[in-house]
C-alpha positions in Angstrom: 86.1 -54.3 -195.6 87.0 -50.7 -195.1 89.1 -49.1 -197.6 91.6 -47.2 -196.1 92.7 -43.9 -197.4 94.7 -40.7 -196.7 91.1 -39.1 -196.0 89.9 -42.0 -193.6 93.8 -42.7 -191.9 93.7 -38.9 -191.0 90.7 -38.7 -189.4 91.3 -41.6 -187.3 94.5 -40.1 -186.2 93.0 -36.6 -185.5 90.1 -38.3 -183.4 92.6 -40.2 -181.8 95.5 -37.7 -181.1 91.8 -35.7 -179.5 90.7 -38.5 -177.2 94.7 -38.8 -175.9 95.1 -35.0 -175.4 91.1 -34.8 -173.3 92.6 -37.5 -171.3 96.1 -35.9 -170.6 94.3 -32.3 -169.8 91.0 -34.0 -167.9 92.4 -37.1 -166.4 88.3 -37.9 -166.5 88.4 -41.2 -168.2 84.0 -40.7 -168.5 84.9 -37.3 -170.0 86.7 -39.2 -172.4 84.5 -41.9 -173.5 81.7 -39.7 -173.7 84.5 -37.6 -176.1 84.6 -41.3 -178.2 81.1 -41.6 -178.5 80.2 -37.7 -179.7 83.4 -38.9 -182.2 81.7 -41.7 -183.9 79.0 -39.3 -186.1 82.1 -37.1 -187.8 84.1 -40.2 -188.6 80.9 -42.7 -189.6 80.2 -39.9 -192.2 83.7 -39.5 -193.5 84.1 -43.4 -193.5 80.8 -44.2 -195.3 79.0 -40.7 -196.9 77.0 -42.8 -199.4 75.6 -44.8 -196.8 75.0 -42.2 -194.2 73.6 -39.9 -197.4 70.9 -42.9 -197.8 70.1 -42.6 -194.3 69.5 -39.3 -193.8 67.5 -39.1 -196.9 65.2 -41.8 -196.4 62.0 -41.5 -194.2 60.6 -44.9 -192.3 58.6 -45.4 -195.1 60.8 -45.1 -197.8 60.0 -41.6 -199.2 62.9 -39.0 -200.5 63.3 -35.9 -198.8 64.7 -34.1 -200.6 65.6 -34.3 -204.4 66.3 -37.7 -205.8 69.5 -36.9 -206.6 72.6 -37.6 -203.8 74.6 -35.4 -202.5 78.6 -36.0 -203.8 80.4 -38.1 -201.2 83.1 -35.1 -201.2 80.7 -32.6 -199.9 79.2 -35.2 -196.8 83.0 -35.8 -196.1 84.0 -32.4 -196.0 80.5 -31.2 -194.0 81.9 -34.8 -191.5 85.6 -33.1 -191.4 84.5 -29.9 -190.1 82.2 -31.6 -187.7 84.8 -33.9 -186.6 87.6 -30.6 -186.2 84.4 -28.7 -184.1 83.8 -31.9 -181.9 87.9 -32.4 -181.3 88.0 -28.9 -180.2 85.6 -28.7 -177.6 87.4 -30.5 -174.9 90.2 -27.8 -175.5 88.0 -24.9 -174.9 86.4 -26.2 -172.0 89.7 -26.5 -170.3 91.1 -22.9 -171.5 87.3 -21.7 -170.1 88.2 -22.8 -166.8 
């Protein structure tokens, strides 16, 4: 079950308020989805940064790649915010580059 916070509520309202807007300025509903699908990486880290810390860590075969430590679940949500602003914004470029 998904625990939902400030953090997580926020970025599904920023994603979504982003997929509304492309769709409004673009009226290119495959524009869109392809928008939804580049959204899922930013929000799967802020929704689940020990998991996706695991998984970026961890080769095939089970070996660390970096120090055996993990990194804080603040920093991977804060690296996924910034990723998530950068990928909402690119629709909104495009159209001012046109």
């Amino acid at each position: 079950m998904i625990d939902w916070d400030r953090g997580r509520i926020a970025a599904c309202a920023v994603a979504g308020t982003s997929l509304v807007v492309h769709l409004l300025v673009s009226l290119n509903v495959q524009a869109v989805a392809s928008h939804a699908l580049f959204l899922l990486l930013p929000l799967s880290v802020i929704f689940w940064p020990e998991h996706c810390n695991r998984m970026f860590r961890l080769s095939s075969e089970g070996r660390v790649h970096a120090t055996t430590e993990p990194a804080p679940a603040m920093m991977l949500q804060l690296v996924g915010w910034i990723l998530l602003l950068v990928v909402c914004t690119i629709p909104l470029v495009e159209q001012a580059v046109r």
